[in-house]
C-alpha positions in Angstrom: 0.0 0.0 0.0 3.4 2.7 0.7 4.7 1.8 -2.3 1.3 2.6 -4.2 1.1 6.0 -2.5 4.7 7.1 -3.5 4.4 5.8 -6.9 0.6 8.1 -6.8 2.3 10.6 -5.6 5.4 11.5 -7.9 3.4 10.5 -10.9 1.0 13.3 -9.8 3.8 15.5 -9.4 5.6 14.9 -12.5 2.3 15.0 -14.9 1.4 18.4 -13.5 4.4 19.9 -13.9 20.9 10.9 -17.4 19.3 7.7 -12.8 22.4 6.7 -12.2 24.4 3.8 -11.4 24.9 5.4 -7.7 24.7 8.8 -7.2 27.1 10.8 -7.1 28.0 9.0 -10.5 26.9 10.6 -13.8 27.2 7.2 -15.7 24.6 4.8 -15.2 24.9 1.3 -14.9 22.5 -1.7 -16.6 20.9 -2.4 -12.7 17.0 -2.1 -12.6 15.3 -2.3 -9.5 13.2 -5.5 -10.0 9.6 -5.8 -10.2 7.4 -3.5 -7.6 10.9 -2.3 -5.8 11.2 1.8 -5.5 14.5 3.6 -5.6 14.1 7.4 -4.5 17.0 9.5 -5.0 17.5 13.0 -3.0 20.3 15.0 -4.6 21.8 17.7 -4.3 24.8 19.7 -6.6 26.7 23.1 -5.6 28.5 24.6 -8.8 30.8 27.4 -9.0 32.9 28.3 -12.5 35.1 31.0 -13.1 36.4 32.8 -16.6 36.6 35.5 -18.9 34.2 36.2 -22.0 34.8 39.5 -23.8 37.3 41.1 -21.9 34.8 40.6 -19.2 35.4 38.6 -15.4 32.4 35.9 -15.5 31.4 34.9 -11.7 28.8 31.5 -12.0 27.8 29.5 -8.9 24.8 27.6 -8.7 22.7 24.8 -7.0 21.3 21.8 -8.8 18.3 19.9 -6.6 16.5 16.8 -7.7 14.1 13.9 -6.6 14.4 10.9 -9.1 12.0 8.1 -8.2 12.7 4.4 -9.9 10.1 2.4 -10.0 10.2 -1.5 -11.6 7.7 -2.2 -13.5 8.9 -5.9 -14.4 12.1 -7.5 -13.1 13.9 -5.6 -16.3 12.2 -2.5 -17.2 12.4 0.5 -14.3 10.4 3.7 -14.6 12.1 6.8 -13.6 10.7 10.6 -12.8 13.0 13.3 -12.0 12.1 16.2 -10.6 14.5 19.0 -10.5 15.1 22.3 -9.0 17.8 25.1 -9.8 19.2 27.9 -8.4 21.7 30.2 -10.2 23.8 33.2 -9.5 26.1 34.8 -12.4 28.4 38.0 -11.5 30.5 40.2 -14.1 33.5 42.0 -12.7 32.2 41.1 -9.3 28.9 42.5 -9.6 26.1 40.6 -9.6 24.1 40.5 -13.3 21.4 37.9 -12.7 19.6 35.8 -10.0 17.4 32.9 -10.4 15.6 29.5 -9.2 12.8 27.4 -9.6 11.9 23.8 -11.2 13.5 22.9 -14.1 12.6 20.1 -16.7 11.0 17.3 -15.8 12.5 13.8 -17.6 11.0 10.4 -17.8 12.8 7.7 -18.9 12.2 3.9 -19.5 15.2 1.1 -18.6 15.3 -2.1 -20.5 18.0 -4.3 -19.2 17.7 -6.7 -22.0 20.8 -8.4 -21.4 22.2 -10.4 -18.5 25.2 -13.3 -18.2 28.1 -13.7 -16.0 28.3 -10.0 -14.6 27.8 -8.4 -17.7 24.6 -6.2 -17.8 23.3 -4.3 -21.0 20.7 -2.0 -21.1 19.0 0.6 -22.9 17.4 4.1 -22.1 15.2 6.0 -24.1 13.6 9.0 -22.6 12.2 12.8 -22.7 12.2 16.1 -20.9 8.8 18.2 -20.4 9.4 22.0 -20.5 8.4 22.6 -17.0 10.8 25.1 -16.7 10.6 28.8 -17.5 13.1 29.4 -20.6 12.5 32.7 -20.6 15.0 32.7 -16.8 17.2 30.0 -18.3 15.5 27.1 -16.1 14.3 25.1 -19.1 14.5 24.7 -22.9 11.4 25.7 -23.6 10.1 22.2 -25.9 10.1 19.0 -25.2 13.6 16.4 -25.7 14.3 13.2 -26.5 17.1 11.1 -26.2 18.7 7.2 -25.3 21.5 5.7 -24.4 23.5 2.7 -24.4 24.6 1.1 -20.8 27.3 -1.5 -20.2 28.0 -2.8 -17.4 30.7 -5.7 -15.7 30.6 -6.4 -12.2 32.7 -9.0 -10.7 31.7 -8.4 -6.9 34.2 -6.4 -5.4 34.4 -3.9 -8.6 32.2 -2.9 -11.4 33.2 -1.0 -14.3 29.8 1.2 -16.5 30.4 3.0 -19.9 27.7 5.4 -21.6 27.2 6.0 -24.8 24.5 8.9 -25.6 22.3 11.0 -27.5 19.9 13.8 -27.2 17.4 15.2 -29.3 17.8 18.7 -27.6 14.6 20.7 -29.1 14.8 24.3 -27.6 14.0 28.0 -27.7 17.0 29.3 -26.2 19.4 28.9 -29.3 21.1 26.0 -28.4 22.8 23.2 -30.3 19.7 20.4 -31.1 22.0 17.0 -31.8 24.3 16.3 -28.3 25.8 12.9 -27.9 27.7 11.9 -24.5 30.5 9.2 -23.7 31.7 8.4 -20.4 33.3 5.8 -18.4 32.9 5.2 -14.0 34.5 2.4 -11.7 33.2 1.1 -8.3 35.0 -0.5 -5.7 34.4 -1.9 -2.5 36.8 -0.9 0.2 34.8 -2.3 3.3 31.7 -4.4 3.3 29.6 -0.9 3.6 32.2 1.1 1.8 32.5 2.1 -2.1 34.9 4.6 -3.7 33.7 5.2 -7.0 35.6 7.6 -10.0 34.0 8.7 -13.3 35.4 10.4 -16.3 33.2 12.0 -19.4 32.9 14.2 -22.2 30.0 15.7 -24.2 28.9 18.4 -27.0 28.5 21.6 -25.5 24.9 22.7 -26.4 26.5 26.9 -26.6 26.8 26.9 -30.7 29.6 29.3 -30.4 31.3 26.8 -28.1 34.2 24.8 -30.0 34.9 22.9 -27.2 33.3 20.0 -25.6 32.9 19.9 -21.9 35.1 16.9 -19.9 35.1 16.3 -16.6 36.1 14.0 -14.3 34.7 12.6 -11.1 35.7 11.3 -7.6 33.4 10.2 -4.2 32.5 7.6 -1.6 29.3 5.7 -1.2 28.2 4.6 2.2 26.0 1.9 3.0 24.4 2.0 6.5 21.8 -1.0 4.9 20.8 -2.4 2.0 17.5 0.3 2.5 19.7 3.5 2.4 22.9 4.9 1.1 24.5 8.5 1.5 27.0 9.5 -0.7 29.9 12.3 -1.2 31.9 13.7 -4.4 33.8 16.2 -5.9 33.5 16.6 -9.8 36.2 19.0 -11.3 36.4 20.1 -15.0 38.7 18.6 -17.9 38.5 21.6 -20.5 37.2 25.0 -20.2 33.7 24.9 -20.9 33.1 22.0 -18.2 32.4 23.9 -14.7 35.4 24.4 -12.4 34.4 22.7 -9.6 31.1 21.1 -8.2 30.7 18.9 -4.9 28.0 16.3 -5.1 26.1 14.7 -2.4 22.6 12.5 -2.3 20.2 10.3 0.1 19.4 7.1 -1.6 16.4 5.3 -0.1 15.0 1.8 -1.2 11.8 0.5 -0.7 
């Protein structure tokens, strides 16, 4: 009867309005969540980049909130909602230009795990993004998205290994690139029976058209287990190339039900 309720109530949140392998990874692994089992996700992302455009000191900082609810419809095919919030701050020369927050895009994606032998996983994700944010204060695009991806995954117990391959139909009215693919790599391993260091490194187009760089980052954190119910997790995510964000530090609530 919980689980019904939860599952009422984020569907009801989502229609009026990439999961992860373990958060605070950006590359998903081929896992579902088995039939009737619920995954929520409570996350939270504090950015803050630094640079120059035009002569001009550019100040960005920034805080990226989200609920993401998994839901397994079969033993192989998971459901997930994501409901995000964002707050942004930019500066010029050290005064402040612009201040905003609110929800941003809601996605809903479908994962079909449709592959499964001797610890390695494959899966596929399709899914799409609602314009529930307001484009016109940069919180959303403005149309709705599509995308899917490719998920590989080898676990052999004590470490796992997930690769990424992606792309995204980004339909928009903010003048932004439309066709964005993504590639990334992450590793697991378990330092203590409640204890998992994980490290992810990935690259992907840079929507800004007059960007001739793609952003790269890469990624380090910690996973703690106090049961198989609930994790907490910490991680630092630094960027590879100049259009990736400085610095960000990571950290999420993962509850199972």
């Amino acid at each position: 009867m919980f689980k019904r309720i939860v599952v009422m109530v984020f569907a009801a949140c989502s229609f009026s309005g990439p999961a992860f392998a373990a958060h605070p990874l950006v590359t998903d692994d081929a896992a579902t969540q088995g039939r009737r089992n619920i995954q929520i996700e409570l996350t939270g992302e504090l950015d803050h980049d630094k640079g120059v455009r035009e002569g001009v000191g550019t100040e960005e900082s920034g805080v990226d909130l989200a609920a993401i609810l998994s839901y397994g419809a079969s033993d192989d095919i998971d459901i997930v909602i994501g409901l995000p919030y964002q707050w942004t701050r930019a500066k010029e020369n050290g005064a402040a230009v612009s201040e905003e927050d609110g929800p941003s895009d809601v996605s809903i994606e479908l994962k079909w795990r449709f592959y499964e032998s001797e610890g390695l996983g494959l899966a596929l994700k399709p899914g799409v993004t609602v314009p529930t944010g307001d484009e016109d204060r940069g919180l959303g695009s403005g149309r709705p998205s599509y995308g899917v991806f490719f998920i590989a995954t080898r676990d052999t117990g004590p470490w796992a290994l997930y690769l990424n391959i992606g792309y995204a139909r980004n339909e928009n009215r903010v003048d932004e690139r439309e066709d964005i693919w993504h590639a990334s790599l992450a590793g697991e391993a378990k330092v203590a029976e409640d204890v998992a260091v994980v490290a992810n490194i990935g690259v992907e187009r840079d929507p800004d058209k007059a960007s001739g760089a793609s952003p790269a980052f890469i990624l380090v954190g910690i996973i703690y287990s106090f049961s198989d119910a609930l994790d907490i997790d910490l991680g630092i995510k630094g960027g590879l190339s100049e259009t990736e964000t400085d610095l960000s530090v990571l950290a999420g609530i993962t509850i199972r039900i």
